[in-house]
C-alpha positions as CSV (number, residue, x, y, z in Angstrom):
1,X,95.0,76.0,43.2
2,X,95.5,76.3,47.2
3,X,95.8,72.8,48.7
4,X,93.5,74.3,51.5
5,X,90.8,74.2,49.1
6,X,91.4,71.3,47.5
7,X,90.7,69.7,51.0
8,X,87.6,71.8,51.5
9,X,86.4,70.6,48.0
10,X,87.3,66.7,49.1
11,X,85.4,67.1,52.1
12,X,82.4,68.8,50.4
13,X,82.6,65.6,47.5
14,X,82.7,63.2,50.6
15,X,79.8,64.7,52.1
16,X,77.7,64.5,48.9
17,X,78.6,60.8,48.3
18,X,77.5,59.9,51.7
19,X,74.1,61.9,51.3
20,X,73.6,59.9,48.3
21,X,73.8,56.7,50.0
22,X,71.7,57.9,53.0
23,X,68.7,58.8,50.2
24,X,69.2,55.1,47.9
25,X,68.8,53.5,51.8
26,X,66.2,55.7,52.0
27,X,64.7,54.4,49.1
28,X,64.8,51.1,49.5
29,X,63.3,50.9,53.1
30,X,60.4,53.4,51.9
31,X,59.6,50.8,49.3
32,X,60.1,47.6,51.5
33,X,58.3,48.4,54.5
34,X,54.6,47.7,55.3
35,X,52.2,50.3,54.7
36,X,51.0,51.8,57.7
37,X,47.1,51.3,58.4
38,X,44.9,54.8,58.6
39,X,42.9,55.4,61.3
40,X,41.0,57.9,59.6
41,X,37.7,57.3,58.8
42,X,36.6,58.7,56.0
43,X,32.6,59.9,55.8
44,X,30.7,59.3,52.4
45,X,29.3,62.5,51.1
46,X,25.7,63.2,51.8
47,X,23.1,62.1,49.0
48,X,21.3,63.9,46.2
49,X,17.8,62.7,47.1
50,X,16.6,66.1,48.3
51,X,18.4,68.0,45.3
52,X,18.3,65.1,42.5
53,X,14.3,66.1,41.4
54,X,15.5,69.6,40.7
55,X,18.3,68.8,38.4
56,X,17.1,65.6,37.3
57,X,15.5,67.0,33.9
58,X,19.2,69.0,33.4
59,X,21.6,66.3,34.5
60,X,19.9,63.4,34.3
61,X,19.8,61.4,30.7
62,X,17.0,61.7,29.0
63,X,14.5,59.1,29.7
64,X,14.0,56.3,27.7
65,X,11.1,54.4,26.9
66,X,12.2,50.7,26.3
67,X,13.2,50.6,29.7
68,X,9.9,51.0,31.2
69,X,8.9,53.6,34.0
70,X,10.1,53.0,37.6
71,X,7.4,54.2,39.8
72,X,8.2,55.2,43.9
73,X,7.2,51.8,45.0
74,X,10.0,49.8,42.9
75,X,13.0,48.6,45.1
76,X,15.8,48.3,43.9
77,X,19.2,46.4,45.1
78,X,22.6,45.9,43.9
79,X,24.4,42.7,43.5
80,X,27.9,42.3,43.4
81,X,29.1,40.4,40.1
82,X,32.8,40.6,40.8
83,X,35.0,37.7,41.5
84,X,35.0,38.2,45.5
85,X,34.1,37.1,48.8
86,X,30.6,38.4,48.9
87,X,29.9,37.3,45.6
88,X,25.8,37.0,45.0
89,X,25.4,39.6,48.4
90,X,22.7,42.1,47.8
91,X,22.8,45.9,48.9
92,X,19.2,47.4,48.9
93,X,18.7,51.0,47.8
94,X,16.9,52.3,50.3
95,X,17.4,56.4,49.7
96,X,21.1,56.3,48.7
97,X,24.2,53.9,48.3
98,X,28.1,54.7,48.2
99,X,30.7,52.6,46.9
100,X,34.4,52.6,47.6
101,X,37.2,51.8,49.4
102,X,36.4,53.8,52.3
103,X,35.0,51.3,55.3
104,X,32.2,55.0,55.7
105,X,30.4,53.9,52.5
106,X,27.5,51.4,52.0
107,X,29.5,48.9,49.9
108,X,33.3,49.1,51.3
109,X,35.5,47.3,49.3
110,X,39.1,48.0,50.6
111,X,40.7,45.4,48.2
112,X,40.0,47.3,45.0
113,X,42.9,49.2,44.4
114,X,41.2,50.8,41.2
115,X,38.3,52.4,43.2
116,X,38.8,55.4,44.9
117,X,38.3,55.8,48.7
118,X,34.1,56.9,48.1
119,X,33.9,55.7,44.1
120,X,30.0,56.3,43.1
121,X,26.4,56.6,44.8
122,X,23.4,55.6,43.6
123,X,20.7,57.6,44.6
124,X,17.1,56.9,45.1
125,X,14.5,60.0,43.4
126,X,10.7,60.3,43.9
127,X,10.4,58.5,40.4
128,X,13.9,56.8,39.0
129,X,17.4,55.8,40.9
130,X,20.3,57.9,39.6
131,X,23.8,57.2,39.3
132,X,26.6,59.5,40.0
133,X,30.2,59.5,39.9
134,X,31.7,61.3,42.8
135,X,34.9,62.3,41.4
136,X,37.0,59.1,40.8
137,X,40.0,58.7,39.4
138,X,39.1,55.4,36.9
139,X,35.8,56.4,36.8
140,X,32.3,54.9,37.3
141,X,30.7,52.9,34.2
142,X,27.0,51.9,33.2
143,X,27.4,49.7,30.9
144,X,30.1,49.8,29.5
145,X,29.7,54.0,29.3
146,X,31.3,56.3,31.4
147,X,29.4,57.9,33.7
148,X,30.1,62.2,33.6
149,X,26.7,62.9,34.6
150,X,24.2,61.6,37.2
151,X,22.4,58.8,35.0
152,X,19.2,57.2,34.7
153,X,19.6,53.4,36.2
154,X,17.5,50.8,35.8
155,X,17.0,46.8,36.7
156,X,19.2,45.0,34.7
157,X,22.0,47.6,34.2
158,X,25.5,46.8,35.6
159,X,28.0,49.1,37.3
160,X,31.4,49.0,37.5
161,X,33.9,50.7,40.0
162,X,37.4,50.5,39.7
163,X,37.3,46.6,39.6
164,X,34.5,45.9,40.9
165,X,30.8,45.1,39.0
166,X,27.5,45.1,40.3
167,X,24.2,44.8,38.8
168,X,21.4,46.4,39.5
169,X,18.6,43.9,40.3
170,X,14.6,43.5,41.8
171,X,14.4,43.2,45.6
């Protein structure tokens, strides 16, 4: 073999080794620096309230009549039941509520890494409250059951997203 391109080859072999330690440094700082803060703010989607009575008998589950009918005049809030600072707050429902991480939605909660940036809203109908899940990535629950569809809520029922619970109480 040429020594002229044995030279080219050991110059070539030095560049690689060097790119190699330029992306592990890489690496390591990506992973050890602070994240940056977004500036963005992020706007909750627009409620279901004037579309929710049309597709309420498709995608809503059917009623059920333990539960009791929830006529126009009930309010309804939602109390946080997670482990944080605003343990016991209340949220009324007033004609819609979002939840998520985002600080645009009703009930911002940035230190849930398991919710997504807007989790859920819980919209207020002419006759029931709905919940819907608005695309999340670990999902919204009632009850213990995942929500795919917008869902009947009622007092008493609890809702989780990502990490954090709330139940749905009286005001």
């Amino acid at each position: 073999m040429p020594v002229g391109l044995l030279v080219v080859f050991k110059y070539v072999l030095i560049a690689l080794i060097w790119l190699f330690f330029l992306r592990a440094l890489r690496a390591v700082y990506v992973q050890v620096r602070q994240p940056k803060e977004k500036r963005v703010k992020e706007v909750a989607p627009q409620p279901l309230a004037e579309v929710a009575p049309a597709r309420s008998k498709r995608s809503a589950a059917p009623k059920d009549s333990s539960r009791g009918s929830t006529s126009s005049k009930l309010r309804l809030g939602l109390k946080s039941a997670s482990d944080s600072d605003d343990g016991g707050k209340i949220w009324p429902v007033e004609s819609f509520v979002t939840i998520g991480r985002s600080t645009g939605c009703t009930i911002s909660i940035p230190d849930d890494e398991f919710s997504s940036s807007v989790h859920c809203r819980l919209t207020k109908t002419d006759s029931n409250f709905l919940i819907e899940d608005l695309g999340s990535t670990n999902g919204t629950y009632l009850n213990g059951a995942l929500v795919r569809t917008p869902v009947e809520v009622a007092e008493g029922d609890e809702i989780s997203a990502g990490r954090s619970r709330f139940k749905v109480v009286r005001i």
